[in-house]
C-alpha positions in Angstrom: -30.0 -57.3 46.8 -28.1 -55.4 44.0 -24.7 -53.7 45.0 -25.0 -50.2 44.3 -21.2 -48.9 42.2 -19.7 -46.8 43.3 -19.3 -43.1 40.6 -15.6 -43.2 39.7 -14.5 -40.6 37.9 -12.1 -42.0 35.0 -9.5 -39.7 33.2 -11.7 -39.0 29.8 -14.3 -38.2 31.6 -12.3 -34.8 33.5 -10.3 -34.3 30.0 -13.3 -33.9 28.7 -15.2 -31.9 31.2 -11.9 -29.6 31.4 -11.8 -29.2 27.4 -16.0 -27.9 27.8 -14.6 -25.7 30.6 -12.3 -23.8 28.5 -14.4 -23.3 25.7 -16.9 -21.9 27.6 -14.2 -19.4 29.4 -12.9 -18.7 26.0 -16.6 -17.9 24.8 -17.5 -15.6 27.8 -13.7 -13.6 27.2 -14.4 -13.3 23.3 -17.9 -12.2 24.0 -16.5 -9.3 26.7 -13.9 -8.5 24.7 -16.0 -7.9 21.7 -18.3 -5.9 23.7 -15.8 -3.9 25.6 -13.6 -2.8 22.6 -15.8 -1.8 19.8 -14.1 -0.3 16.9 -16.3 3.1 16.5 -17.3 3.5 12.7 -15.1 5.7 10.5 -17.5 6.3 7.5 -20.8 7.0 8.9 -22.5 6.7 5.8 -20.2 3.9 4.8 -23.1 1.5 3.2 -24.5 3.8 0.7 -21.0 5.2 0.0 -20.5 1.2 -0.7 -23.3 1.2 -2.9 -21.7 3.9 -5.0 -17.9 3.2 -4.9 -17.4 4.1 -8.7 -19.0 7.6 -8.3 -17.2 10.7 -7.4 -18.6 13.6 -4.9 -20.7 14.9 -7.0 -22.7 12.0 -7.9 -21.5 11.5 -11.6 -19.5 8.1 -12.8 -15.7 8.5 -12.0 -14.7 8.4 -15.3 -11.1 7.3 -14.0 -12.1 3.7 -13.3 -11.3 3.1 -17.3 -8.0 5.1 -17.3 -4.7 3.5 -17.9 -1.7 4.7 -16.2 1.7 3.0 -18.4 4.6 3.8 -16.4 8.6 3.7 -18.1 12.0 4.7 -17.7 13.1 7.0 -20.7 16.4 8.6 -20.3 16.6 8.2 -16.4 13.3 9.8 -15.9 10.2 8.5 -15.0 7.6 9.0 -17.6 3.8 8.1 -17.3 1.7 7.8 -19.9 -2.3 8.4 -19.3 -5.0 7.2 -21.3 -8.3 7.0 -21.4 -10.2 3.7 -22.4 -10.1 4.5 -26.2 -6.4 5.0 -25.6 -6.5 8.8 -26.4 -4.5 10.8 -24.4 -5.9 12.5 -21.4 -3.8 16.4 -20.6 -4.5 18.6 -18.1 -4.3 16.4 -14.9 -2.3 16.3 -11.8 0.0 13.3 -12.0 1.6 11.8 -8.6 4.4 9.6 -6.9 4.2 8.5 -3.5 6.8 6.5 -2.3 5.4 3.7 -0.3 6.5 3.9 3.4 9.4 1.7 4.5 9.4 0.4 0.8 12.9 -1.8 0.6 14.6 -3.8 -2.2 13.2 -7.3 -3.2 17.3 -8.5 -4.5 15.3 -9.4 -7.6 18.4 -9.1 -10.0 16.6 -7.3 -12.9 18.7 -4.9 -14.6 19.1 -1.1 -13.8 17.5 1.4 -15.7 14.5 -1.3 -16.0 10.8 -0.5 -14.7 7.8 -2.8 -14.3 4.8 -3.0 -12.8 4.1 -4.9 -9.4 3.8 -8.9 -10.2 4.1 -8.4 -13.6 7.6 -10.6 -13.5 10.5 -10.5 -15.8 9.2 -10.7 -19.0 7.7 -7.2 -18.0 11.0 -6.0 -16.2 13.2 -6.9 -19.8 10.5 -4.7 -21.7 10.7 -1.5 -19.6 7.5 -1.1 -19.6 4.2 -1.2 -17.5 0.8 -1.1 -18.3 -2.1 -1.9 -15.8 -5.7 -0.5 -16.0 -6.3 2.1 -13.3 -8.7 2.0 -10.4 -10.0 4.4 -8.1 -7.8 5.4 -5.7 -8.7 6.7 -1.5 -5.7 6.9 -0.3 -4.5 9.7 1.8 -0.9 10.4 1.1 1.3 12.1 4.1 3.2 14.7 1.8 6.8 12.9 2.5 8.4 12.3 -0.3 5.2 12.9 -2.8 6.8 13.5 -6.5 5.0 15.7 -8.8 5.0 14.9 -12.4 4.8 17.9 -15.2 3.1 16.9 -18.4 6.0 17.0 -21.0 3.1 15.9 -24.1 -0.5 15.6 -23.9 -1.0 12.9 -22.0 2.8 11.9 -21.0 4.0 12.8 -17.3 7.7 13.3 -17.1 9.6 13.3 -13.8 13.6 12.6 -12.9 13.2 9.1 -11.2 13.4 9.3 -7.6 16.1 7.6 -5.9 15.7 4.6 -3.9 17.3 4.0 -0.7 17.4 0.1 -1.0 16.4 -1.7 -4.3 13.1 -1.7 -6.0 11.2 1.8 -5.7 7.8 0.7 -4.7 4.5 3.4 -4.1 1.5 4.6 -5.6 0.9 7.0 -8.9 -1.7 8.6 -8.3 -3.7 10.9 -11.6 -6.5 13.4 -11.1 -8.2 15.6 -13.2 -11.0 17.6 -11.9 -13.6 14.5 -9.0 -12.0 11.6 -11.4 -9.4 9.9 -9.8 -7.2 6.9 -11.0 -4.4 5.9 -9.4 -2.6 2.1 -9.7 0.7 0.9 -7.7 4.1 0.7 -8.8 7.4 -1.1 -9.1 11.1 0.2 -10.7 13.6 -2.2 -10.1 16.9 -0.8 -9.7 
């Protein structure tokens, strides 16, 4: 007659019983959780609002997708220069700096008086100058610390350049000019 063994239960055999424990606890918790705290929907029309990012309220093409914002330092001021994709100026807009929040130096050495856009590096920071293509901006700004620029030339913004508490001066510029919108972020190195 056959002896009969004995069921042993060997180490591997709970490690891996315990491991197919936990995942199934961590499945049920992430499945609760997921169910509990549901973020509620901020845009409720937000896939056909997807569908047509680059248009403004109106329905037409936001003709500020294809504007160029070219920021500089001339004569301690900060000076914008607008453009459309042609490169003719574009007057008669509402040009805006907002600081960004809690915006601190970098220590990236360039020299003062220098202004560049954000990653463009030094080669960019030696010339002064800053040139990026302009996007469409949503950002809500707060009002603190907003800087209004006053069209010195068609198309050239002129403001005194705002004073940064540490460093760089980072934020947003931000051009409108009737539904178009552009706006692109910025860097002045101190």
């Amino acid at each position: 007659m056959p002896q009969t063994q004995k069921y042993q239960a060997t180490p591997w055999k709970l490690a891996l019983a315990f491991l197919v424990g936990a995942f199934l606890a961590g499945m049920a918790t992430t499945i609760t959780i997921a169910a509990n705290r549901v973020t509620p929907v901020t845009d409720a029309d937000y896939y056909n609002n997807g569908l047509h990012y680059g248009r403004t309220a109106s329905g037409s093409r936001n003709p500020g997708l294809g504007w160029n914002l070219s920021a500089s330092l001339a004569e301690g001021d900060l000076q914008v220069r607008v453009t459309d994709e042609s490169g003719a100026p574009i007057s008669g807009g509402k040009l805006t700096f907002e600081p960004k929040a809690g915006g601190t130096g970098t220590g990236t050495g360039a020299p003062a008086g220098t202004g560049a856009a954000a990653g463009s590096g030094a080669a960019a920071a030696a010339a002064a100058t800053a040139t990026a293509t302009a996007t469409a901006g949503v950002g809500t700004g707060t009002g603190t610390g907003m800087l209004a620029l006053r069209e010195a030339a068609p198309g050239v913004y002129r403001a005194p350049r705002p004073a940064a508490r540490q460093g760089d001066l980072h934020g947003t510029l931000r051009f409108t000019k009737g539904e178009a919108v552009a706006s692109r972020k910025l860097v002045l190195f101190n």
